[in-house]
Every structure is written in C-alpha cells, then in structure tokens.
C-alpha positions as CSV (number, residue, x, y, z in Angstrom):
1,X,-2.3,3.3,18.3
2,X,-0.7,5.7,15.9
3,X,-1.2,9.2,16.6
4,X,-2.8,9.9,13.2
5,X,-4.7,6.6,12.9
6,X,-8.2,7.2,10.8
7,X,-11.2,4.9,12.3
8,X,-12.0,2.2,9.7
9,X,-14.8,2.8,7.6
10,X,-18.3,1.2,7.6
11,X,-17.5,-0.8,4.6
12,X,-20.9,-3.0,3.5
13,X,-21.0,-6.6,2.2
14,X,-19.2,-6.4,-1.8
15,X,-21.5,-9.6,-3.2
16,X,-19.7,-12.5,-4.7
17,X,-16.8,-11.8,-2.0
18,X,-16.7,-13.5,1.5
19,X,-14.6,-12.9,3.9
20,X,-13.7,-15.2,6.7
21,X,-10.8,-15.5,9.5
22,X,-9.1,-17.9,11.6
23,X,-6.4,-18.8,13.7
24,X,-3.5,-21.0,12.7
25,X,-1.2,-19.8,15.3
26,X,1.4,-19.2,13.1
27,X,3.1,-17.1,16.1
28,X,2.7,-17.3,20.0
29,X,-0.5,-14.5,19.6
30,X,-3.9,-14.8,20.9
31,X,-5.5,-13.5,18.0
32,X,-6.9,-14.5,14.3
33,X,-3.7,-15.0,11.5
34,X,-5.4,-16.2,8.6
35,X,-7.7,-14.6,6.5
36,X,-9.5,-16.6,3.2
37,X,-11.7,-14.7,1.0
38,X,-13.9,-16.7,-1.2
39,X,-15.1,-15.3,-4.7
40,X,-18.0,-16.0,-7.0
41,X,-17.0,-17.8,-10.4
42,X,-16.1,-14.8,-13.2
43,X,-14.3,-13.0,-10.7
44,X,-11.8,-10.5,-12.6
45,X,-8.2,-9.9,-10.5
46,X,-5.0,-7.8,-11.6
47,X,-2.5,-6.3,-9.2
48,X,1.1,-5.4,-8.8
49,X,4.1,-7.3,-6.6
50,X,7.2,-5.8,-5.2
51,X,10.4,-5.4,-7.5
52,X,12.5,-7.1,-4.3
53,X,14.4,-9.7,-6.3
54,X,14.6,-11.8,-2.8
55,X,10.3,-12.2,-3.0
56,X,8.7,-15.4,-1.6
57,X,6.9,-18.0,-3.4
58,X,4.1,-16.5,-2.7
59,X,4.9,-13.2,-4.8
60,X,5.8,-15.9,-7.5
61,X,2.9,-17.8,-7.6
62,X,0.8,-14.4,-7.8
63,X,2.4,-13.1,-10.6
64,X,2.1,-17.1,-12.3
65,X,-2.3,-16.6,-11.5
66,X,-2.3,-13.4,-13.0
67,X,-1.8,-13.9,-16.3
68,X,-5.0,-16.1,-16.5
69,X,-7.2,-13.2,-15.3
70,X,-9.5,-15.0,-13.0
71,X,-9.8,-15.8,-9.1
72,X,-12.1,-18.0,-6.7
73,X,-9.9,-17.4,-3.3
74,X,-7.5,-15.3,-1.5
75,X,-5.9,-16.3,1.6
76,X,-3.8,-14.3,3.9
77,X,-1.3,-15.3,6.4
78,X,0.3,-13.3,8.8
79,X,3.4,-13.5,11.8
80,X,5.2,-15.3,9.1
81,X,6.5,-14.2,5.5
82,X,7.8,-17.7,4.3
83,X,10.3,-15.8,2.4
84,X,13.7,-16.8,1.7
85,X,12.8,-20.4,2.8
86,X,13.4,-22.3,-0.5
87,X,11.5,-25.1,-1.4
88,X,10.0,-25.4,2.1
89,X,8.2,-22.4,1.2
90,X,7.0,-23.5,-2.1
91,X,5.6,-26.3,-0.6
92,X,3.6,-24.8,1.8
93,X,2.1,-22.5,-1.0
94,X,1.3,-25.4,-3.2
95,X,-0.1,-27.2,-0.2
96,X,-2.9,-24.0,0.2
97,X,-3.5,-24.0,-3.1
98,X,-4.2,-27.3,-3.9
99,X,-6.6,-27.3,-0.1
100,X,-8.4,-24.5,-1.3
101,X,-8.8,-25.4,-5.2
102,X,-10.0,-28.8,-4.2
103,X,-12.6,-26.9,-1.7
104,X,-13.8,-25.2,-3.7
105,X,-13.8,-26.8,-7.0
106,X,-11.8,-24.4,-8.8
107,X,-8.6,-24.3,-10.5
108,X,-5.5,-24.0,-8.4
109,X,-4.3,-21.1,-10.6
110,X,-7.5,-19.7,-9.2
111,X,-6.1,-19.1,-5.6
112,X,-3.9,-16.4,-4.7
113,X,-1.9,-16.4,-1.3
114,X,-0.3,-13.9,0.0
115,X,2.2,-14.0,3.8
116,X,4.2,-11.2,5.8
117,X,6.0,-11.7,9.0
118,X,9.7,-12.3,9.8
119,X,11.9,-13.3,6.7
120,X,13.4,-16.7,6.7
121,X,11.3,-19.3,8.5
122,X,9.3,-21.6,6.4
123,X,5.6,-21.5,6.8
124,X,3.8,-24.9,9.0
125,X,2.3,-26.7,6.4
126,X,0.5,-28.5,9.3
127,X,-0.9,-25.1,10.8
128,X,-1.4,-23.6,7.6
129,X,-4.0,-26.6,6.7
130,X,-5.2,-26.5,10.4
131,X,-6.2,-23.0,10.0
132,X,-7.6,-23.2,6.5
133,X,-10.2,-26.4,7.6
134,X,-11.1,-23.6,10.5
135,X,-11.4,-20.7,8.1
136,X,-13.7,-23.0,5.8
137,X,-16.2,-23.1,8.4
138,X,-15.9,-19.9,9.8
139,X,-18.8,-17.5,9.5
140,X,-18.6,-14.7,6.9
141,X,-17.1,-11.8,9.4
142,X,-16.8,-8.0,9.2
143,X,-14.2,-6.0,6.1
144,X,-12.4,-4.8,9.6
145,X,-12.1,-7.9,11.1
146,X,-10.4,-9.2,7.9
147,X,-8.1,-6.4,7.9
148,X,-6.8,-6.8,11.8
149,X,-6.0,-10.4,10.8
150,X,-4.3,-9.3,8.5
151,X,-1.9,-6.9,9.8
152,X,1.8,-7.5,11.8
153,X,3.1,-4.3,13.6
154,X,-0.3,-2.4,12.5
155,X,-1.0,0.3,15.1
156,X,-4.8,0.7,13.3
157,X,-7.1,-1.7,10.8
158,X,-7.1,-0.2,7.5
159,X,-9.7,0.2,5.1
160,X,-11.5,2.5,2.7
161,X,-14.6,2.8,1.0
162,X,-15.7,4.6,-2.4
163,X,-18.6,4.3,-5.3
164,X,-19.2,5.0,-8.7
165,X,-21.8,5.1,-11.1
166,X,-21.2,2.7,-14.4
167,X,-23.0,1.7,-16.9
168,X,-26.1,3.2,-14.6
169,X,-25.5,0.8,-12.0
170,X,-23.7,2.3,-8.5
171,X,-20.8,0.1,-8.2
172,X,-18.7,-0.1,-4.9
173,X,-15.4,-0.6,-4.0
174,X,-13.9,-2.1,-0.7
175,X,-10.3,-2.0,0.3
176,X,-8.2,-3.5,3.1
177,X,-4.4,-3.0,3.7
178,X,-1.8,-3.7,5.9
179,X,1.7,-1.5,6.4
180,X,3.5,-0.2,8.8
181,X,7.2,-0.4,8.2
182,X,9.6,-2.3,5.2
183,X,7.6,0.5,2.7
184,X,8.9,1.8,0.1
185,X,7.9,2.7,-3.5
186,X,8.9,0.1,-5.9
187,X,5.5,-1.1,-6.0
188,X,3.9,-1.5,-3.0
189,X,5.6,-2.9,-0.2
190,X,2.5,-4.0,1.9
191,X,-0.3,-6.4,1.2
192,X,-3.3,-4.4,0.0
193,X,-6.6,-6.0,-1.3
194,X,-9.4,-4.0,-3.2
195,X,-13.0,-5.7,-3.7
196,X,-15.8,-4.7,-6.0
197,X,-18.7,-5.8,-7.3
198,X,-17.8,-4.0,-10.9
199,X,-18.2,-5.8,-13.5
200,X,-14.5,-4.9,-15.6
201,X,-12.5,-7.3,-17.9
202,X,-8.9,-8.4,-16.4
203,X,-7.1,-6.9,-19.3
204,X,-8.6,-3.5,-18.7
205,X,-8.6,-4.2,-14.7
206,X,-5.0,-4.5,-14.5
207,X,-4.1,-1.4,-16.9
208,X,-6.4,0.5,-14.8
209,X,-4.5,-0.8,-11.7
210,X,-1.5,-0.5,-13.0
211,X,-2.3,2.9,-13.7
212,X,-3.3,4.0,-9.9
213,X,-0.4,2.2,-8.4
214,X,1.9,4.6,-10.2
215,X,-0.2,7.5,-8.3
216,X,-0.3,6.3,-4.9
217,X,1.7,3.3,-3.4
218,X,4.2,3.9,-5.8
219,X,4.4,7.3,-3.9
220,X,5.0,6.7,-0.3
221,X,7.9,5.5,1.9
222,X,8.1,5.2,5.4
223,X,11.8,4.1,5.7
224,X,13.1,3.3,1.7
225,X,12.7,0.0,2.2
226,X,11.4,-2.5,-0.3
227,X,9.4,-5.7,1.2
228,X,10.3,-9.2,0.1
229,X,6.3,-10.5,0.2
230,X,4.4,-7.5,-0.8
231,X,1.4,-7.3,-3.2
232,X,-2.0,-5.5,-4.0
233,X,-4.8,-7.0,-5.7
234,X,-7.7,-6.2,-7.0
235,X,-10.9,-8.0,-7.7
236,X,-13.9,-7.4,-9.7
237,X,-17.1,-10.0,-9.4
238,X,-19.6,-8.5,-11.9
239,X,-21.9,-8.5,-9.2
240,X,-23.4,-5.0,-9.5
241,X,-24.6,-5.9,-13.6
242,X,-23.6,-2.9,-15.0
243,X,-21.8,-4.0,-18.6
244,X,-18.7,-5.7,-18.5
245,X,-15.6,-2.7,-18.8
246,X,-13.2,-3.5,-21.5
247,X,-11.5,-0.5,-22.4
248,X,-12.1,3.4,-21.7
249,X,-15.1,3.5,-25.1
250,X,-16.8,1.5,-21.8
251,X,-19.6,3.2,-20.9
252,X,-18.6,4.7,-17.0
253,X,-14.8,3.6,-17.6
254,X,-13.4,7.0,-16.9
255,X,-15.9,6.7,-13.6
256,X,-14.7,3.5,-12.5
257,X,-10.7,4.8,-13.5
258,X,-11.3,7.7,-10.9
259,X,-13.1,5.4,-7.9
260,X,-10.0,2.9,-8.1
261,X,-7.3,5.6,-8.1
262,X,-8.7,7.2,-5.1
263,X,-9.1,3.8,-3.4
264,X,-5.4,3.1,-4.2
265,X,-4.7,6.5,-2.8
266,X,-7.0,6.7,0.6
267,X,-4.9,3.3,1.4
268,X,-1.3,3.8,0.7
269,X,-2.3,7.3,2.4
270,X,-3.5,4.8,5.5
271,X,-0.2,3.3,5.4
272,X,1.9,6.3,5.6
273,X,-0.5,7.8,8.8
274,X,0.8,3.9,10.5
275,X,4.4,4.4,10.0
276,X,6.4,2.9,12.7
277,X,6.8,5.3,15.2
278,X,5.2,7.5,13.1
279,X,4.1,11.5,14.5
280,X,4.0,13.3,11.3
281,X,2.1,12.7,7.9
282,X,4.7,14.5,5.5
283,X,3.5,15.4,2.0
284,X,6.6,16.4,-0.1
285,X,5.2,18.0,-4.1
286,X,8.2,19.1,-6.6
287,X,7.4,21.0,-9.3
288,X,9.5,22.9,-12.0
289,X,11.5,19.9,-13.0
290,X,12.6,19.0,-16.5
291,X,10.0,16.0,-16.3
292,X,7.6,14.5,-13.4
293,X,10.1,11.1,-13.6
294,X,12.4,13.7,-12.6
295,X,10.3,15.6,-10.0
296,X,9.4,12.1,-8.2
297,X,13.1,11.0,-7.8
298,X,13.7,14.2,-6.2
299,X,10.8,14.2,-4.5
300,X,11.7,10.6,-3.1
301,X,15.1,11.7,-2.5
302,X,13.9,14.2,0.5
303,X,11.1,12.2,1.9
304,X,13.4,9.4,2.2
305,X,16.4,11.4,3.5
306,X,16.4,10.5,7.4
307,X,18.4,13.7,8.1
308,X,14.6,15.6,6.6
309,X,12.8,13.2,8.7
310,X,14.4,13.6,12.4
311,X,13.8,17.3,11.9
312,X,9.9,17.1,11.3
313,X,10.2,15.0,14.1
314,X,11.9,17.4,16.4
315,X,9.6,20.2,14.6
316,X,12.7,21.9,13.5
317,X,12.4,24.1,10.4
318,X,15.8,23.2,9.1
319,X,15.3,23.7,5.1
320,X,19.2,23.4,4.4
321,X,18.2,19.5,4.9
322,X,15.8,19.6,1.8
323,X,18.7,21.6,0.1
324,X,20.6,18.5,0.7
325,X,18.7,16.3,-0.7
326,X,17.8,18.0,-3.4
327,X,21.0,17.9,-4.5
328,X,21.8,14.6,-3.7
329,X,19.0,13.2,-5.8
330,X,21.8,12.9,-8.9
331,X,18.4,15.1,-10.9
332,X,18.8,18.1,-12.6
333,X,19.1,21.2,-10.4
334,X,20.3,24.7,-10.0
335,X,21.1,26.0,-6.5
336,X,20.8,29.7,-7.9
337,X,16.8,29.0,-9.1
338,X,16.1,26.6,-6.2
339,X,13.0,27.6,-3.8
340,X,11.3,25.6,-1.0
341,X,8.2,26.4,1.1
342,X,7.1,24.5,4.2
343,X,2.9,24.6,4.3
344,X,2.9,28.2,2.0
345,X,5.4,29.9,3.1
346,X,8.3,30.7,1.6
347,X,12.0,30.0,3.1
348,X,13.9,30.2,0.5
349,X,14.0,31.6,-3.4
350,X,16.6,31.9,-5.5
351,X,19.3,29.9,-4.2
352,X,18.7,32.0,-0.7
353,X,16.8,32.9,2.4
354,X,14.4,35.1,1.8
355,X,15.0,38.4,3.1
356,X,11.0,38.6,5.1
357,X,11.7,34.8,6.8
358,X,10.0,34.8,10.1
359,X,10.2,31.2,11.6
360,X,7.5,31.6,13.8
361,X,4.9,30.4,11.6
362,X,6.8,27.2,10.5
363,X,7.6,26.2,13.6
364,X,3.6,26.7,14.0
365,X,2.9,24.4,11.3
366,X,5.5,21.6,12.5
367,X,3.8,21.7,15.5
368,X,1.2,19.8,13.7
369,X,0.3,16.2,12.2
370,X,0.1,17.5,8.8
371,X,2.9,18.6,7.5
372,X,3.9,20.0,3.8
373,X,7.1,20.4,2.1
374,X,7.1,22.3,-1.3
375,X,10.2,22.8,-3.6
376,X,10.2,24.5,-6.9
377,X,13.2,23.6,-9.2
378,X,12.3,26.5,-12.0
379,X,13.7,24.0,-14.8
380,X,10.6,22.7,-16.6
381,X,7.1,21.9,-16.0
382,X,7.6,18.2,-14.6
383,X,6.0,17.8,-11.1
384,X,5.4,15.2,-8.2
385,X,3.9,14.6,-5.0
386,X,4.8,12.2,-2.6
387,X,4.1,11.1,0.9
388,X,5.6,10.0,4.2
389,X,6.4,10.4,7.8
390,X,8.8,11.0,10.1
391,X,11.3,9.1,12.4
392,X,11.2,8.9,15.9
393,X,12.6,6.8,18.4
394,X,9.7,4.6,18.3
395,X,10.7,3.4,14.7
396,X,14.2,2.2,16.6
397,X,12.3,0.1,19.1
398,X,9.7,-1.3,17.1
399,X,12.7,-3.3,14.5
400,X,15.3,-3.5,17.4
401,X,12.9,-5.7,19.1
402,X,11.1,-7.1,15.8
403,X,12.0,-10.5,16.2
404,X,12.2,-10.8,20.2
C-alpha cells in the first residue's frame, strides 16, 4: 500500500443509486472486475473525458450519452481498456449497452460504460455478458467494495464523502475513483464517479462540473501522461427533494457549487497520494504571473519535470531544478525577479540565493510526506496551484512489468 494512502471513508447508501460487483475475469485475478451501478429514472449525469485523441469507444459513447442529460446505469470494467481495438471494441460496448438497456427498460443512451486496463486488446464480449447476468443479481454491496473493483495498479480504494444544505434539504455526495499512473491534466486521466441524491438540472450539473474539474483533476500529474479511456461522471437522482438546481438564482446553488468542487478536489488529491511508486505528495502554487493560465503552465512545467521529482525523492533541496523548469515552461519570466520557497522558507529571491539560506530546515521538511514548492514570478497577479508526487524506483517496476 502507498505510503500516504488515506482509509476510505464511511460513505452511506446515496438513494436512487445501487451499486453492485462481479467477476467477469477479464484477467487471470481472483477478484471482482466489473462494477454496474443502477440509477433511479430522472437521474441527472454530466462529466468530462480525456483530450487523448487515441480514446476508446467507450470515451466515445460517453461523450454521444451526454448530450441527452440522463442516466439509468453505469458499468465499469477493469484489467482491460478495450482501447485501440477498432470495431471489436465498439462491439463489445454496444453489446453492454443494449444487455443493460434491455434490463432495465431504459434507453441505451441511458447507459454509460467506462474500461481501463492494458491498451490494445479487445474486450470478451462473452465475459463481459457473463459478468453483467452475475452483476444483475448481485446484492447491493458497500461504496468501497465498488471502488476496489474498480481499480488496476491501485495501492488503496478511493473515495470521499461531503454534504450540503440546499434548498433546506441536506444533500450528500459520494465519490469513487481509481488512479494510479497514465495521469496527467488534460482532463482527468482516471475513471472517477461522483453520486448524489441532489436534485440539479444536467445543464447546470455539467457547468458546475465542468467548473471543478478545471480546479482539481485538471491540476494533478503523476507522470505527464494522458490516459486513452479516462472519464469522471457525475450523477444527480433528486432523491434528497430539495428543488431541482438550474442555475446559480437556485436556491443553495452556490452550496451545492462548493460541496462538488471539494469532492472533485479530495479525489484527484486521492490520486496523486497513489502515484506509482509514489513517497511524496508534492503541492507546487505559482503566483506573480501575468495571468493564472500562465501560472498553471508553469506550475505544470516543474511538477512534471522528472529532474524536480527524483530530487524530492532523494530529499534533496536542489532549487536550481525548479529554476530549470521555470524557464523551460516557454511562460513569461525574469531570472532577476524570480524567487522560490520550499514549505516557507525562502531559497532564493531575486534571481539569487539568499544571503541567510540554511539548508537544514529544508532538508527537514523533505524528510516528510508533505511536501511544498512555492515560486513567485513578480510579473502580475496570476496564480496556480498544482499537485503531484515524486519518482522513485518503484514507478520503474510497476510499468516495466505492466503487462507481464
């Protein structure tokens, strides 16, 4: 397990969602791989997909269901991506679709699927209706049990738990993730799922989820790489009877807003602490750029920089590597106003070391799990704040051997 794992949370029952595993042995593994989540009619989803140009049928199909607004199902598949497997991949996807739709009497634009694994080998068609019969008779299970079945070279379930008050009715919100390597920030390369029993308009769900995805999983990177399959969804089954949110004149919209955002945030957080191989939970904030579009590519620039990452691994305070990558980050900068801290101390100001540095203490703090990096460009009032972790060895082994 990963050093900085967090125990999973005692997330309750979200009514109108159902969560169920199985196994369809989609690899040699003793253990559940499919996960089907059924939803009560009037369910609201939105969500966001990778930018990976390469994506699988199933990132297709996802983006296709969400422009009607509505789900009844989501089913889960992991040990195998079915990207980058052509038609044989659609097929599979079509095949779940139409098996679930027809279960449940829904629409198959209703049903959203989601798969990670190894690239390139088409999903079983015959195991992937094997396990879905089992799922559909499966007793409702646990939020953590869904999220292990879930997850590929996950060190730790992952989940998170947070409320709001709207409309005078305490809503609740339940999330689920899985993420360990291929993450990077052009969207969220993972497969994340967030349950409430809000009631909130897809329109306004997906602004809203657009919205926190450009605070948090568009924020963190483990190794700047950008996941064929990835997606995080989000669905609302007006369960809780507070009036349906349309827009932020909604009475507890702005409460809502903040609940989903720090959802978002606790699990892209989750996915950074299970970094492959990861020691270190590195949080990397730029400030005193011309614009915070600015301050995040240069922000993104050192946390993905594996020159910055080996030396929080080794616990080496070596800030000429954040110079580096600083300047490397094609943003604007000026070496003679540059200044970077590591936790709150100060190693360098004006385009030099400063004249009281004692190591001592950073080495102190890099000694740690949490680790800070803070630059200050003196250009403007744009800022940032991203996160990651380091690499290690471990991250070596774990994709050497990926496949094997």
């Amino acid at each position: 397990m990963s050093p900085l794992a967090r125990p999973f949370p005692a997330i309750p029952a979200i009514a109108g969602a159902v969560p169920r595993v199985a196994r369809a042995q989609y690899k040699a593994w003793d253990r559940c791989d499919l996960t089907l989540v059924t939803l009560d009619e009037g369910t609201s989803v939105a969500g966001v997909t990778t930018r990976n140009v390469c994506c699988s049928s199933e990132v297709e199909l996802c983006r296709d269901n969400l422009k009607g607004g509505r789900a009844r199902a989501l089913v889960v598949n992991a040990g195998n991506s079915n990207a980058f497997t052509g038609f044989r991949g659609r097929e599979a996807v079509d095949a779940i679709t139409r098996q679930v739709a027809a279960h449940l009497g829904c629409a198959e634009s209703e049903v959203f699927v989601s798969s990670t694994g190894v690239i390139g080998v088409p999903l079983p068609k015959d195991k992937a209706e094997a396990g879905l019969k089992a799922a559909f008779d499966a007793p409702e299970c646990s939020w953590e049990a869904a999220a292990d079945t879930i997850s590929t070279t996950d060190t730790f379930a992952k989940g998170a738990l947070t409320r709001a008050v709207v409309d005078g009715k305490t809503v609740t919100l339940a999330g689920i993730i899985k993420g360990s390597g291929m993450i990077a920030p052009d969207m969220a390369t993972m497969l994340g799922y967030i349950f409430t029993d809000a009631a909130v308009e897809p329109a306004f769900l997906q602004q809203l989820m657009s919205a926190a995805n450009r605070k948090s999983f568009s924020c963190i990177t483990v190794d700047s790489d950008t996941s064929t399959s990835d997606t995080v969804l989000v669905f609302a089954t007006g369960k809780a009877g507070n009036a349906p949110l349309s827009s932020f004149d909604s009475p507890g919209a702005d409460a809502f807003a903040a609940a989903l955002e720090d959802m978002c945030l606790q699990l892209a957080h989750l996915v950074v602490r299970d970094g492959e191989g990861a020691t270190k939970f590195i949080e990397v904030s730029v400030e005193g750029a011309v614009s915070d579009e600015s301050a995040h590519r240069v922000a993104m620039a050192i946390a993905n920089s594996p020159l910055v990452k080996t030396a929080i691994a080794g616990e080496d305070a070596n800030w000429g590597r954040v110079v580096m990558a600083v300047g490397k980050a094609g943003e604007p900068a000026d070496r003679d106003k540059l200044a970077i801290r590591f936790a709150d101390k100060w190693v360098a100001q004006a385009g030099l070391a400063v004249d009281s540095y004692d190591e001592a203490p950073i080495a102190a703090h890099l000694k740690g799990q949490d680790i800070s990096i803070g630059v200050n460009l003196n250009l403007g009032a744009g800022r940032a704040t991203v996160w990651t972790c380091d690499l290690t060895h471990g991250y070596i082994s774990i994709n050497a051997d990926y496949r094997s």
